[in-house]
N, C-alpha and C positions, 0 to 999 in steps of 0.2 A: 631318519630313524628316531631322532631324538622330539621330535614335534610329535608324532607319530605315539611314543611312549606317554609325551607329556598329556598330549589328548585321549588317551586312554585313561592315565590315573585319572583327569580331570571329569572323563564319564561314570568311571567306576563309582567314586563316592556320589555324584548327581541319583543314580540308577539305586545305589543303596540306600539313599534317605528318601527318594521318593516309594521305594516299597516300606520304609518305614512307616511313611506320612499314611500310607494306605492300610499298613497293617493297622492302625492306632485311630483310625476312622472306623475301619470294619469293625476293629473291637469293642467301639462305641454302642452299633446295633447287634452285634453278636459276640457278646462277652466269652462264649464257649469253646470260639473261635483257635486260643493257643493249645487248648485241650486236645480239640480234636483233630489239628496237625498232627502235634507230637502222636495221638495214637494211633494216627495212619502210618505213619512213617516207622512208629516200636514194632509195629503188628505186620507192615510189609517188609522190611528188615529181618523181625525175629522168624518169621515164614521159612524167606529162603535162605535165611541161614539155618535153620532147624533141617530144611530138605539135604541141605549142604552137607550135614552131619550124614543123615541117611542115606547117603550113597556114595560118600567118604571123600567129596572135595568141599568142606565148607570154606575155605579160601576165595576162589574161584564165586560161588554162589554169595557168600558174603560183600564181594564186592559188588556183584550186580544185582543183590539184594541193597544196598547201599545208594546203587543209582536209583533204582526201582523207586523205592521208596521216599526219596528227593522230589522223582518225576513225581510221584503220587502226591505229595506235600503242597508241590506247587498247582496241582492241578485243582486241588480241593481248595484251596488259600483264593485261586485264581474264581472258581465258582462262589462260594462263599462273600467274597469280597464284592462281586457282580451282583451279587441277590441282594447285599444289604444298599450296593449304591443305590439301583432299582427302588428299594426300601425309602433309604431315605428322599426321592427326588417324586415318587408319588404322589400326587396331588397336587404339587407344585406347578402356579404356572409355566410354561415354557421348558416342562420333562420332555415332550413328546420330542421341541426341537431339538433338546440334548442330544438323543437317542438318536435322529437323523443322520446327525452329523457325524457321527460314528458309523454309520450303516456301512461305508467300504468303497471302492471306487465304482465305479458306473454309473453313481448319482448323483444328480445335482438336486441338491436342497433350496429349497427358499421356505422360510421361514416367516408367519404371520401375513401369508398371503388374502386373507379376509378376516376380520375383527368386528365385534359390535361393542356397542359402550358396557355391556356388562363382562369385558374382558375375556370373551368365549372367542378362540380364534382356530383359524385351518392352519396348518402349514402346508405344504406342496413338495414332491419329488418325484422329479422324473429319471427314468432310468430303461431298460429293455424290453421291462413288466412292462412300459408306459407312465400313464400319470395317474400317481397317486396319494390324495388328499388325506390328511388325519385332522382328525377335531379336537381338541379338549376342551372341555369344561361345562355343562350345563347339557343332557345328551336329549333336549327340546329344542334348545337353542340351537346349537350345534348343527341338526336337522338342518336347518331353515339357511345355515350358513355355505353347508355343503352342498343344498342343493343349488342354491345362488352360484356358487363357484361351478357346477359341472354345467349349469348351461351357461358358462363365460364361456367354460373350455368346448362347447358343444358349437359355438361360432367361430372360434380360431379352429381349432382341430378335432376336425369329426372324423379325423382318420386313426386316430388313438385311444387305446381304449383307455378308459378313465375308471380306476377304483377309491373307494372311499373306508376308511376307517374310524370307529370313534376310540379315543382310547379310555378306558374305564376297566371295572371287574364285574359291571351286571352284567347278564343274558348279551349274547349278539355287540357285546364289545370285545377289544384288543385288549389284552394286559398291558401296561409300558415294557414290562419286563421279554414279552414275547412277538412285540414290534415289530422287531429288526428280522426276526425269526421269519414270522408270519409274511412280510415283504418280499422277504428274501423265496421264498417260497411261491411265490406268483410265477407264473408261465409267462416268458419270455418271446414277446410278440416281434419286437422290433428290432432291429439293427443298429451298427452304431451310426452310418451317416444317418440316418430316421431319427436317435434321439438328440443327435447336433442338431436338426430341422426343425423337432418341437422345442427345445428346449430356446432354439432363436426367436420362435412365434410368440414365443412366450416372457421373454425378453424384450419383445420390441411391443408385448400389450400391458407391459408396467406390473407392477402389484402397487397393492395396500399402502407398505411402508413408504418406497419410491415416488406415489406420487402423493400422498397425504403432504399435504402444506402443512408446514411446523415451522412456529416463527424462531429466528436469531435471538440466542442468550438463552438464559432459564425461561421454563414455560410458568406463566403465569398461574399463583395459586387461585383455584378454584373452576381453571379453564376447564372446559366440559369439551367431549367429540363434537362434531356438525353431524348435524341432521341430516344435511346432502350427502354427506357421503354412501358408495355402492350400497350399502351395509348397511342402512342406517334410513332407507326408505323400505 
């Protein structure tokens, strides 16, 4: 019992400074941020306590005006806080594989599975949807990258259906912020021994990073991609 105790006070304050650390980032992109807690929580609070009064148990309603309004705290903190990561990780290279990695079980990610020397690359995850490709960076290049990548996948596995995304905010792009959403939202083709099967074909035909030759020690300043590479012809 007493390890048991000790590993709890020891999570308690880990779990309290990292909502800290998070409240104090969000407040960075959304300074409005403490405001409009506190006035969801005054305003769901003062609600059912006000109803409390009008039909004569504001006890009772106060209290679960009290949780109410807690849940509603954290559910707004919990969005807000989402919109500004989102915010801040935009544009950045290697947003999209953040978001991946986050998407939830049934996926397996791989990350920077095709690259050209102007830093425009795919990532890859497969999952029930099947397999499906996102792009960032340059949405010409990108083009040229994804299509290279679906007739790889068109020689290992022509029995999976293969989607592609760009992420961006023009026309006929994915937001970063509605990724995970939009993913998640695909119709569900396959089974789980199906995506053990692709996901081993897929594994036994290498990617980008895995087999890219990168020499031992620091890389040399001024060293450039090769030209041979998939990508890169």
């Amino acid at each position: 019992m007493a390890r048991k105790d000790n590993a709890a006070s020891t999570a308690n304050p880990g779990r309290l400074k990292q909502i800290a650390l998070t409240y104090k980032m969000t407040r960075k992109a959304d300074p409005k941020i403490g405001l409009v807690i506190a006035a969801v929580g005054i305003v769901t609070f003062g609600a059912l306590l006000g109803v409390g009064f009008l039909i004569g148990h504001p006890v009772y309603l106060g209290i679960l005006g009290f949780l109410l309004a807690f849940l509603a705290m954290a559910i707004i903190f919990g969005r807000r806080a989402e919109r500004a990561a989102f915010g801040q990780m935009e544009g950045q290279p290697g947003a999209a594989a953040a978001v991946l990695d986050n998407i939830g079980r049934g996926w397996t990610t791989t990350p920077a599975v095709g690259m050209n020397r102007s830093q425009d690359v795919v990532h890859r995850a497969v999952g029930k949807a099947g397999i499906v490709l996102i792009g960032e960076g340059n949405p010409n290049r990108v083009k040229g990258l994804l299509a290279a990548e679906k007739k790889k996948m068109a020689r290992i596995v022509t029995d999976v259906p293969v989607h592609d995304f760009i992420v961006g905010n023009d026309e006929g792009q994915v937001p970063l912020k509605k990724l995970r959403s939009r993913m998640l939202k695909l119709p569900r083709t396959l089974t789980g021994p199906q995506v053990t099967s692709t996901n081993d074909r897929l594994r036994a035909m290498g990617d980008l990073l895995s087999n890219m030759p990168l020499p031992k020690g620091p890389m040399p300043k001024g060293m450039k991609m090769p030209r041979g590479g998939p990508q890169g012809r």
